[in-house]
Backbone bond lengths (Angstrom), bond angles and torsions (degrees), N, CA, C in turn:
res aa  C-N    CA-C-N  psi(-1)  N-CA   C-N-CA  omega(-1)  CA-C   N-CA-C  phi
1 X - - - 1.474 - - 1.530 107.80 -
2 X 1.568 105.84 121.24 1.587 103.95 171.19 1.854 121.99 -83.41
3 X 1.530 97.98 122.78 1.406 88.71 176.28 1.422 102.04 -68.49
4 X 1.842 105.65 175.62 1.051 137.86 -160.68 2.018 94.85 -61.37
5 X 1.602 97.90 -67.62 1.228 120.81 166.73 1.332 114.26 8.03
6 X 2.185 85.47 -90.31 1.422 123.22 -160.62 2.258 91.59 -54.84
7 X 1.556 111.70 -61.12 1.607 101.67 172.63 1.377 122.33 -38.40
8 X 1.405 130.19 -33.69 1.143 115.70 163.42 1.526 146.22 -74.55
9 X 1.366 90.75 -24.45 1.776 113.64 154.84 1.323 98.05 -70.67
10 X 1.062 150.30 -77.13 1.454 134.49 -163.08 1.519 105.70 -18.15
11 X 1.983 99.21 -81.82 1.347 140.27 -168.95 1.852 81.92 -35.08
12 X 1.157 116.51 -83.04 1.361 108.79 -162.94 1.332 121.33 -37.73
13 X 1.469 113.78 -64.89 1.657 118.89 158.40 1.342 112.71 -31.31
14 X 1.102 147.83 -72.13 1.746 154.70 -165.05 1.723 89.60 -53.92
15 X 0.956 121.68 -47.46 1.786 117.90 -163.15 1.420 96.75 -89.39
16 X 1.417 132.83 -27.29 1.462 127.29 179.82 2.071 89.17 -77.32
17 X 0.895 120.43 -70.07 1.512 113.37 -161.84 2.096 90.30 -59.36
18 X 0.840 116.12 -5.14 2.057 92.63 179.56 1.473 81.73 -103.86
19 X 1.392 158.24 -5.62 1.361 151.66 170.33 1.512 97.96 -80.04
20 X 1.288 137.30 -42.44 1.161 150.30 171.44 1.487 125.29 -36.97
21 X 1.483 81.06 -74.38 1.792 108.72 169.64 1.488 100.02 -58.33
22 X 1.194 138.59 -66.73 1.452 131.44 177.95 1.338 129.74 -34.99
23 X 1.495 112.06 -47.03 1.502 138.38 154.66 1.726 112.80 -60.92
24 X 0.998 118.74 -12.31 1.893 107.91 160.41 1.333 103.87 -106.55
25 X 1.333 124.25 -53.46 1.454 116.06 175.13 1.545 115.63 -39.43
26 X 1.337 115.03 -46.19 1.645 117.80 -175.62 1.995 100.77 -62.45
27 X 1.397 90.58 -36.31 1.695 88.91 -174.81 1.500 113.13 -70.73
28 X 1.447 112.57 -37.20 1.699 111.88 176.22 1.437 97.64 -57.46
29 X 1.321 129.13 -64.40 1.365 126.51 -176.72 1.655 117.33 -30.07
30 X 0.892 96.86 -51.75 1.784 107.58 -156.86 2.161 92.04 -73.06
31 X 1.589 101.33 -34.80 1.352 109.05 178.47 1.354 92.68 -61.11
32 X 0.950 130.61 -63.16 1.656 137.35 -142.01 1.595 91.80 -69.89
33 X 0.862 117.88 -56.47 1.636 127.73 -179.81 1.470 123.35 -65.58
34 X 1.373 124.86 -26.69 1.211 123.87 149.76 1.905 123.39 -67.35
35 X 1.534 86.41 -26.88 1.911 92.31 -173.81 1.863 91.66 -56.73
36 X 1.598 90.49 -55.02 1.858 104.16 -159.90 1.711 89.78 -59.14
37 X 1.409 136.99 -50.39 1.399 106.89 -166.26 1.599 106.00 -78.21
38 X 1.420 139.51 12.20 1.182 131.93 -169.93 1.756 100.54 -93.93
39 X 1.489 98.06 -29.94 1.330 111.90 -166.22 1.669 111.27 -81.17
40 X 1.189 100.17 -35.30 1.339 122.67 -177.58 1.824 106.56 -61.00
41 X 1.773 104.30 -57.57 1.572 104.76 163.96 1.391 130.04 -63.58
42 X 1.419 100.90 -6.03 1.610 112.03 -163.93 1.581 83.40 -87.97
43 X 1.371 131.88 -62.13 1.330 137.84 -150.85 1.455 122.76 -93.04
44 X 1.483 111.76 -19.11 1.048 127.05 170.77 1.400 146.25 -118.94
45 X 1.120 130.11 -5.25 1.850 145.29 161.74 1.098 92.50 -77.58
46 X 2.791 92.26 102.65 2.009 158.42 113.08 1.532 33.51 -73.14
47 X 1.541 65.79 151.20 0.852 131.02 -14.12 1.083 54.09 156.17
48 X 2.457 40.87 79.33 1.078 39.84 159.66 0.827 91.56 123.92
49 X 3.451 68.07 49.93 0.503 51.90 92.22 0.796 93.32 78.01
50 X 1.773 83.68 -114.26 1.298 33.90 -46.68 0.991 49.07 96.93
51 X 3.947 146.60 -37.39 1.516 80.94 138.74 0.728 41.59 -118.51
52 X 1.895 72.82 86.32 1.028 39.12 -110.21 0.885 56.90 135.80
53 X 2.440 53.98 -82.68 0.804 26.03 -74.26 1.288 91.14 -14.40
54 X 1.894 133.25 88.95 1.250 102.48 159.85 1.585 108.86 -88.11
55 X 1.455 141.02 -151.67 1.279 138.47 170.20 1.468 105.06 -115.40
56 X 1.139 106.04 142.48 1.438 122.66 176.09 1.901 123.02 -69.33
57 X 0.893 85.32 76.99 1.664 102.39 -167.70 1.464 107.79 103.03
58 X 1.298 134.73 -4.08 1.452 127.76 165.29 1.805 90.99 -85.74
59 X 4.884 100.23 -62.79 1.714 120.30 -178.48 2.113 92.05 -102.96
60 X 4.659 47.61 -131.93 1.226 79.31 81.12 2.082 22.24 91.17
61 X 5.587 149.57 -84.93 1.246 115.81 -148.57 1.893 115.05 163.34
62 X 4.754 135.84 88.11 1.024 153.60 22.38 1.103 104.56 24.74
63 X 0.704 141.86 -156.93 1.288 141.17 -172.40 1.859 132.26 -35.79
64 X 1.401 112.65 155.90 1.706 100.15 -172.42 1.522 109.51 -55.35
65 X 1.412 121.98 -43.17 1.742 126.48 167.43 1.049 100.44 -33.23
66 X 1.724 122.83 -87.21 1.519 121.60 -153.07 1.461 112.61 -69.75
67 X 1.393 116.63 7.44 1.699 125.22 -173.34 1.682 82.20 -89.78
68 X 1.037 111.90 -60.12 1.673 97.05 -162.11 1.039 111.28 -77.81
69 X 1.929 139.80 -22.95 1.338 127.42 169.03 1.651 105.26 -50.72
70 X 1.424 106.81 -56.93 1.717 93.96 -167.40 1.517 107.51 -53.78
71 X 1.290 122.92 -42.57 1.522 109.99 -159.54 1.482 109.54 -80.57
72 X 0.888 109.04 -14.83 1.549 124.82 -163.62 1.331 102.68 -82.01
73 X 1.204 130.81 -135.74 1.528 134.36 -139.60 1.988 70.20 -103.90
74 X 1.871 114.34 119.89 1.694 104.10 161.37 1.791 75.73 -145.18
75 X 1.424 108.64 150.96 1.092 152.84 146.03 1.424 144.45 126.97
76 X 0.465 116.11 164.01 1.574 126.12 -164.18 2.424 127.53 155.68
77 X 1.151 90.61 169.81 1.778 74.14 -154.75 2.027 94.23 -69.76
78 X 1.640 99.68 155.71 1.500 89.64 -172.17 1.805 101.19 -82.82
79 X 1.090 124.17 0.43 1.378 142.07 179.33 0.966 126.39 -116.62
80 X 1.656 127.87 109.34 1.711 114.20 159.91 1.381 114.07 -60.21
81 X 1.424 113.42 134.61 1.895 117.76 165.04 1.252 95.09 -121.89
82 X 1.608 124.78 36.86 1.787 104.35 175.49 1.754 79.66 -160.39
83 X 1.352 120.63 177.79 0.876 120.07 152.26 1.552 126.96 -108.73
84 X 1.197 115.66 156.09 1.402 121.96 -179.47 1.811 103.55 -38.09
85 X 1.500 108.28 169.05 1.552 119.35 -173.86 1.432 77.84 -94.27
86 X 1.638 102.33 158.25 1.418 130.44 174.94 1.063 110.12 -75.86
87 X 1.621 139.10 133.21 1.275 105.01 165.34 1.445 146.14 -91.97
88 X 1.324 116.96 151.90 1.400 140.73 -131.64 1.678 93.83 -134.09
89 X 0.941 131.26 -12.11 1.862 119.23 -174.42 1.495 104.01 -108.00
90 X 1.191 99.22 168.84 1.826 118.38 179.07 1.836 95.24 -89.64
91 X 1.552 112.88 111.32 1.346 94.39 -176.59 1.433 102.51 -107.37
92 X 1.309 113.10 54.17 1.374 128.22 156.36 1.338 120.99 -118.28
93 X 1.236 111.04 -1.27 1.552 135.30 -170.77 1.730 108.57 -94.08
94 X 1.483 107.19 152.75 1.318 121.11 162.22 1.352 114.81 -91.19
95 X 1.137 137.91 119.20 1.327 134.61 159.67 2.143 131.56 -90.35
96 X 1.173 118.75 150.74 1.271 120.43 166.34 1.376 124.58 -103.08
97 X 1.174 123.97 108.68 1.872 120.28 179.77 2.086 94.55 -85.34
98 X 0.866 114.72 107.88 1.483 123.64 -179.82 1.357 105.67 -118.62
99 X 2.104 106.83 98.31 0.807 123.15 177.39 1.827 117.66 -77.13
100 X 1.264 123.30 163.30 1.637 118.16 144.39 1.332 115.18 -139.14
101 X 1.208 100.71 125.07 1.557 100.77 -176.52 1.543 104.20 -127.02
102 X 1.076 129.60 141.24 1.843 148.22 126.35 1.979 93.52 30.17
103 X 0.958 111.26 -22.45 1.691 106.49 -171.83 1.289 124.88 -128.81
104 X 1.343 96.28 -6.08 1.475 117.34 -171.87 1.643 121.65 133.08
105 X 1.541 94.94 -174.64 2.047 87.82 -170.09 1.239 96.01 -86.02
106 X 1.246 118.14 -152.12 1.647 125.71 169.72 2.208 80.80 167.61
107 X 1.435 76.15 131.68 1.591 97.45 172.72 1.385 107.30 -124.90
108 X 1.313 129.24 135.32 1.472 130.97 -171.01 1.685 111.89 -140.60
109 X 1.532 104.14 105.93 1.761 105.57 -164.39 1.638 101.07 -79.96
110 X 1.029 112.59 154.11 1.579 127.82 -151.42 1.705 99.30 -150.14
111 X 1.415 101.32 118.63 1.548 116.65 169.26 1.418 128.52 -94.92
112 X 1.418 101.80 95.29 2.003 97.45 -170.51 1.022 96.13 -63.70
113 X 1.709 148.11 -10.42 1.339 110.48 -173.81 1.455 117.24 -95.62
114 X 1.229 129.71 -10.43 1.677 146.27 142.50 1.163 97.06 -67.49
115 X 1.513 163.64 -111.70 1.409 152.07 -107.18 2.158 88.96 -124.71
116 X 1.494 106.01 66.27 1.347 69.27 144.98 1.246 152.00 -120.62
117 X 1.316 115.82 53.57 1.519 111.47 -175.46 1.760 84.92 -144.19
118 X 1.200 116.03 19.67 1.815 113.66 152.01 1.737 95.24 -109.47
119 X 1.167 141.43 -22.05 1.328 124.44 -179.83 1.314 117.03 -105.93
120 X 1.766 110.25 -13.36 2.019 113.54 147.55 1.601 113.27 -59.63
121 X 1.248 124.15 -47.78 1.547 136.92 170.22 1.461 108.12 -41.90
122 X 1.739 112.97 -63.98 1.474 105.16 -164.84 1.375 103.55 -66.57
123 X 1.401 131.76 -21.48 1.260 116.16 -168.40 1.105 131.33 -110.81
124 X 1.453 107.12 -1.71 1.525 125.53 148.80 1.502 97.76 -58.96
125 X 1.300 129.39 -78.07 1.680 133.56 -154.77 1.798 97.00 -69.97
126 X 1.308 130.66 -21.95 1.345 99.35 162.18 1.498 117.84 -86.01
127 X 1.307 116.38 -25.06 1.694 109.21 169.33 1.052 114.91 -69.42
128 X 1.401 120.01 4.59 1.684 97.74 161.17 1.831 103.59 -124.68
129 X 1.147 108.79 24.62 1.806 121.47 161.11 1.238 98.48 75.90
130 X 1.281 114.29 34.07 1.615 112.97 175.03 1.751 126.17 -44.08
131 X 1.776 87.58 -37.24 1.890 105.75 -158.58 1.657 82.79 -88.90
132 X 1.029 108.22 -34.21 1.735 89.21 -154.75 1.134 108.26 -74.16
133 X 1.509 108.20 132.37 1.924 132.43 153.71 1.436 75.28 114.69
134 X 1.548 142.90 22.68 1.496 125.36 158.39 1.408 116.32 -88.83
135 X 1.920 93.43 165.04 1.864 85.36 177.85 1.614 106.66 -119.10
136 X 1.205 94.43 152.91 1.821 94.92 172.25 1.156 96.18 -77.29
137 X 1.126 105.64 134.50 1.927 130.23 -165.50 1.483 100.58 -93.74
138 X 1.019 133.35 -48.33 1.593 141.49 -148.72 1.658 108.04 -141.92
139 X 1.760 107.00 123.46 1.163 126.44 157.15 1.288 117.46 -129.14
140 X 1.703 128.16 111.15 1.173 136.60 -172.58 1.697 92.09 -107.97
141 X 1.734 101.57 146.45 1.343 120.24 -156.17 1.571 96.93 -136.79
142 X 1.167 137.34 5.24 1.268 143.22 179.22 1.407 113.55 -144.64
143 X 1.350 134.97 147.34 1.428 156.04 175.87 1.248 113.85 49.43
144 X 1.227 116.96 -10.00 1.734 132.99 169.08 1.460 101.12 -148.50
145 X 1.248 105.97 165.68 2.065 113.69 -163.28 1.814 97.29 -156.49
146 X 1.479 94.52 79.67 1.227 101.61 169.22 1.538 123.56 -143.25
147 X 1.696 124.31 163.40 1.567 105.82 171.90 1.554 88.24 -122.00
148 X 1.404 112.19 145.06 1.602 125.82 -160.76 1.906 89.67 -121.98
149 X 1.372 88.66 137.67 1.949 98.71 -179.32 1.515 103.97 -168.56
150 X 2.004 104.54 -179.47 1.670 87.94 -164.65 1.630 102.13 108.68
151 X 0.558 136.88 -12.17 1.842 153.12 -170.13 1.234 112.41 -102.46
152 X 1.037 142.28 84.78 1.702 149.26 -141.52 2.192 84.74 -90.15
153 X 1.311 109.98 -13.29 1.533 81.22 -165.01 1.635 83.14 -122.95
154 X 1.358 129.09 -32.24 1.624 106.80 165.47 0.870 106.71 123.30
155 X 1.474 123.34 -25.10 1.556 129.87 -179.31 2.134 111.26 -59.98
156 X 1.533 88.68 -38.35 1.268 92.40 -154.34 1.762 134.93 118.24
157 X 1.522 93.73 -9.53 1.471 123.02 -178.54 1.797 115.16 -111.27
158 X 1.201 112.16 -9.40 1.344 113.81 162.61 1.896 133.20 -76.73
159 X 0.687 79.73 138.83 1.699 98.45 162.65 1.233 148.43 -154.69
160 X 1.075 136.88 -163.52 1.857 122.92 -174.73 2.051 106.31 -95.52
161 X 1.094 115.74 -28.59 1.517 91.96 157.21 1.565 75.01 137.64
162 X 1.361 133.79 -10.45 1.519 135.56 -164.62 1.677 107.82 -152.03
163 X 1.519 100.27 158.16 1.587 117.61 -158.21 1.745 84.76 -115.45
164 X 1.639 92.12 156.38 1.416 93.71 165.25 1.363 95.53 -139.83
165 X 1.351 116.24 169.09 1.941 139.26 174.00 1.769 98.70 -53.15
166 X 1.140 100.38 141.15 1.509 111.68 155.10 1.304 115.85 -69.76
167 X 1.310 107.03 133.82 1.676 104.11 157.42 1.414 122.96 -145.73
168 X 1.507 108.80 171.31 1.766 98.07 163.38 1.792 90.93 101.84
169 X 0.992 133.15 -11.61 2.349 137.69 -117.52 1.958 76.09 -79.68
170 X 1.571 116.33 -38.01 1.734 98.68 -152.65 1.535 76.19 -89.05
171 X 1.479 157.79 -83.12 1.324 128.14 -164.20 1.061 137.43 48.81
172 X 1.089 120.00 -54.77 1.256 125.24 -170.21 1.224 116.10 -129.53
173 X 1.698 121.60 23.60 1.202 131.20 165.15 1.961 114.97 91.46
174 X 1.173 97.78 153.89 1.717 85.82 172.18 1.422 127.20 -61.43
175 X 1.771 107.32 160.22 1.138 111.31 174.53 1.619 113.31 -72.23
176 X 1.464 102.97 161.80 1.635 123.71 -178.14 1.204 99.21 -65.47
177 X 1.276 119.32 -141.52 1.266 153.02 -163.21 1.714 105.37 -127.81
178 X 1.310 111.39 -59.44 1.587 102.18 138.62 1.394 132.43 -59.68
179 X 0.876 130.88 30.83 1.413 122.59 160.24 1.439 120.89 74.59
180 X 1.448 117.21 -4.41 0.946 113.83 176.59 1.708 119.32 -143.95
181 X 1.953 115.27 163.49 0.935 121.97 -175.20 1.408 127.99 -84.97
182 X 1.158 137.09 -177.70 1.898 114.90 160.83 1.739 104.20 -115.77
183 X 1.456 105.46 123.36 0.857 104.48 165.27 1.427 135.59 -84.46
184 X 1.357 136.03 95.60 1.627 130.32 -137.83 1.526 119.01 -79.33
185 X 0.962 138.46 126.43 1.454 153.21 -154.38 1.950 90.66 -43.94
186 X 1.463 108.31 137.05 1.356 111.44 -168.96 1.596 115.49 126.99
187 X 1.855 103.69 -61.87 1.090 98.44 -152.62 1.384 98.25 -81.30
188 X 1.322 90.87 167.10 1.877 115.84 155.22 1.432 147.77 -94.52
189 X 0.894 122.09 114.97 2.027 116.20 -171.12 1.275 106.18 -129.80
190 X 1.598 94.69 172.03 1.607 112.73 -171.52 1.838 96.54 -95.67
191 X 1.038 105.54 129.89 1.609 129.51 149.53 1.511 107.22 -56.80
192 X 1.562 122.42 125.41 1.499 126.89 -176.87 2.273 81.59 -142.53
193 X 1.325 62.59 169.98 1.858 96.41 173.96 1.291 90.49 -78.02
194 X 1.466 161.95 31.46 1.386 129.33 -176.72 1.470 118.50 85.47
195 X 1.523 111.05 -57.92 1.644 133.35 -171.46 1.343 105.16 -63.47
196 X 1.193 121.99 152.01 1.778 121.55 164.94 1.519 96.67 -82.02
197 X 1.619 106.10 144.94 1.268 135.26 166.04 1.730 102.98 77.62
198 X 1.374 115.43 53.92 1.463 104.86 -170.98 1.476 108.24 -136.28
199 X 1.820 91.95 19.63 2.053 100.01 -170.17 1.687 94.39 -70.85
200 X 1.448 107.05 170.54 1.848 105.39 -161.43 1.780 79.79 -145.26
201 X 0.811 96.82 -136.38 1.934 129.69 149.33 1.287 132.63 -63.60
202 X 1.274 108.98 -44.36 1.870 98.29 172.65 1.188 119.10 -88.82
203 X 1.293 84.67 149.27 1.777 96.24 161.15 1.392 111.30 -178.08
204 X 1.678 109.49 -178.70 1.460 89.43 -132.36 2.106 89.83 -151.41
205 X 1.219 106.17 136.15 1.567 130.04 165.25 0.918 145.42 -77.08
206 X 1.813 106.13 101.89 1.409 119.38 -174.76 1.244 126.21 -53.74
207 X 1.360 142.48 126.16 1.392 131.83 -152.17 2.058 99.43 -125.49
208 X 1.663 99.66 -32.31 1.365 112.81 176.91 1.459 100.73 -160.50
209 X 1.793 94.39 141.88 1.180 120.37 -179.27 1.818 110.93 -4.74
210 X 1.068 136.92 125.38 1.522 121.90 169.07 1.265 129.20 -147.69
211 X 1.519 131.00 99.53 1.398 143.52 -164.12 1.351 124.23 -47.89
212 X 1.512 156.84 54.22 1.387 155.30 174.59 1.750 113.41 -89.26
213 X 0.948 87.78 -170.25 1.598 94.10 -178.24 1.625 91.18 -94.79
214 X 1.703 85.80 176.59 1.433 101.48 -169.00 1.580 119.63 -95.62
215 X 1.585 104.71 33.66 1.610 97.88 -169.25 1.627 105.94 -117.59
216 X 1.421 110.21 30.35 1.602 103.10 174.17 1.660 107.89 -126.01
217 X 1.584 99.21 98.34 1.527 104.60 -178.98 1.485 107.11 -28.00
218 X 1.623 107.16 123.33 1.643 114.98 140.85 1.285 111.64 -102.90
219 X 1.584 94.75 114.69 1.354 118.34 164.73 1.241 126.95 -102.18
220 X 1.208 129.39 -0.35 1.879 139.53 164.15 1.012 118.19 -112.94
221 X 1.458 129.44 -160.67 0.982 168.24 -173.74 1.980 123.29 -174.43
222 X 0.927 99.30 131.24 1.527 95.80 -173.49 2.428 113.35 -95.45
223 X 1.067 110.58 132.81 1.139 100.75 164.98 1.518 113.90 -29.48
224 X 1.492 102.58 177.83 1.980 112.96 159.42 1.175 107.86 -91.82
225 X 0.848 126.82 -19.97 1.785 149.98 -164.85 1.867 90.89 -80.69
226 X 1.186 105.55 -66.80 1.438 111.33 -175.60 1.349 138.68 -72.07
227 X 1.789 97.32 -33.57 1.767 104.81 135.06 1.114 118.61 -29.99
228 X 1.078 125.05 -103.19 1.785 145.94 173.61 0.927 94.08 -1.17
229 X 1.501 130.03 -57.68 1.424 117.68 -171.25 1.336 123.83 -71.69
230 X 1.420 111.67 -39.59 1.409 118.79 168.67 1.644 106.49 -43.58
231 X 1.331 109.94 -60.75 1.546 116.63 -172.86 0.970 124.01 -30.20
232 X 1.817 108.95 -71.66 1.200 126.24 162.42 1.597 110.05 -25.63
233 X 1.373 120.76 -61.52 1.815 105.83 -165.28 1.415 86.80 -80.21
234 X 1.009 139.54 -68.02 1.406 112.74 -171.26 1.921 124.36 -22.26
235 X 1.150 118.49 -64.99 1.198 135.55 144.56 1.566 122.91 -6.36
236 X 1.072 112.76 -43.14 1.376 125.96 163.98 1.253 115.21 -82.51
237 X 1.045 121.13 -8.17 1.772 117.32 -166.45 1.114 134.12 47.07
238 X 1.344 119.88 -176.92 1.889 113.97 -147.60 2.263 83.18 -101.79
239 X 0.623 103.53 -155.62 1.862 117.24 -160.71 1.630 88.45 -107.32
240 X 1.494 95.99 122.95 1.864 100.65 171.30 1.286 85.80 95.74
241 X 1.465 148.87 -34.29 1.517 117.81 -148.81 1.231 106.23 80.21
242 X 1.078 125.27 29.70 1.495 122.17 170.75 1.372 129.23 -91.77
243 X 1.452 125.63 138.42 1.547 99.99 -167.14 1.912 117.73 -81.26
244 X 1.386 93.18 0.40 1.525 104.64 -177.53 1.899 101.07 -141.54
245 X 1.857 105.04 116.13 1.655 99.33 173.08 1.496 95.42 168.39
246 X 1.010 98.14 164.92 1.948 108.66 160.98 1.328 113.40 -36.38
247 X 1.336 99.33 136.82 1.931 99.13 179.75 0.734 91.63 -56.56
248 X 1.592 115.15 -178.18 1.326 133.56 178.79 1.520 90.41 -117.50
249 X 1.301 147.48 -34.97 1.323 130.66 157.32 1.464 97.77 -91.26
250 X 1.557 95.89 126.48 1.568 129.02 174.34 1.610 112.29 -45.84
251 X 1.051 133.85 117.52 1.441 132.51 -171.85 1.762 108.00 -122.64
252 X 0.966 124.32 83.41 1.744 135.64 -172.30 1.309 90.09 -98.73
253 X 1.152 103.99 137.98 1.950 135.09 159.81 1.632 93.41 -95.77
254 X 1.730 95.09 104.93 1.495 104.61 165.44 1.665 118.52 -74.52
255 X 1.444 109.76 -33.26 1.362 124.95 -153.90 1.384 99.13 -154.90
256 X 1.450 113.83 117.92 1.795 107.38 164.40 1.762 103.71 -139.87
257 X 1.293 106.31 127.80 1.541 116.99 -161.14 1.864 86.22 -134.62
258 X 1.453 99.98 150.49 1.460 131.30 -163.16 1.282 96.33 -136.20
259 X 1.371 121.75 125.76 1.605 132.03 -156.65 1.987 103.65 -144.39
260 X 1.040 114.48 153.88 1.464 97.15 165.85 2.097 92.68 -105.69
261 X 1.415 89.93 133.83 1.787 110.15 -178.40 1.929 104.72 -59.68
């Protein structure tokens, strides 16, 4: 026979161990959910960027949106110390950014009349050999699928000394419900800090389909020719097996020249 007592010690015990159990379950959760947003910044800040891609002091990864701006295309400088180039292009014109790099060419057609003061920029900084003898710094191989370059020093923290305007942002249609757009294997965008108006020098190549938000100007398009090439180093993966790092085959821009098409 249970005394009254002893039932209330039970009752208490049974409700202290389901307060218990509630209190580890809440803790696996919060574990599990810190792992996924650690992984998320690990694999994804475009830009961003620097994305990747935001840029790393220009991307380049709270929420799944701001998980992939940071990892995604990020960088560029968080300060102008120069001012933007004047502009200098026909922004009625088509232009070609015709890279060569260590892996192959890659040609990327560029519309001054959507981006023009990202395709006055690129072609100011390649007429004065800005890109050449740089390395693409960043190939992410998980939750975003891009190679990020444009970074004269490699880290990921460089830029030309000046910011330019976003443009191009609806392009690619509205955002989801997640917060973000798909950017479709091909195109090209600018690497920013996260911030509006913080594109520099990098930016970075879609290789496969890749989900971010909609705030990193695409201003190209890449050949098929120049895909392939992207692929290929993608394909190889970043150094370590990592899903976010330096290729593991070296990808240098020997020569990058800006032409009107």
């Amino acid at each position: 026979m249970v005394s009254n007592d002893q039932r209330r010690r039970q009752l208490a015990r049974e409700k202290f161990e389901r307060q218990q159990q509630r209190r580890e379950e809440a803790r696996r959760k919060s574990r599990r959910l810190t792992a996924i947003i650690a992984s998320s910044v690990a694999v994804v800040a475009i830009i961003g960027v620097g994305a990747y891609l935001t840029v790393d002091g220009e991307d380049t990864k709270k929420d799944t949106a701001d998980a992939a701006a940071s990892a995604s295309p990020s960088p560029a400088p968080s300060e102008s110390s120069v001012p933007e180039p004047e502009m200098a292009i026909d922004k009625k014109a088509a232009y070609t950014m015709s890279m060569k790099t260590s892996q192959g060419d890659i040609a990327i057609a560029m519309d001054a009349a959507k981006t023009p003061h990202t395709t006055n920029s690129f072609k100011h900084l390649a007429d004065k050999g800005y890109f050449d003898d740089t390395k693409c710094h960043r190939l992410t191989t998980e939750g975003i699928y891009v190679l990020q370059c444009g970074d004269p020093e490699g880290t990921g923290m460089g830029g030309p000394g000046y910011t330019i305007p976003d443009e191009n942002l609806t392009a690619l249609g509205k955002a989801g419900d997640d917060g973000s757009v798909t950017y479709p294997a091909g195109v090209v965008a600018m690497a920013n800090t996260g911030q509006p108006g913080t594109g520099g020098s990098q930016f970075f190549l879609v290789y496969k389909d890749t989900k971010l938000p909609p705030s990193y100007t695409p201003f190209g398009t890449m050949d098929a020719a120049g895909l392939k090439v992207v692929e290929k180093i993608a394909k190889a993966g970043a150094e370590g097996g990592a899903p976010d790092g330096a290729p593991k085959e070296a990808v240098t821009v020997e020569k990058a020249t800006v032409e009107k098409s």
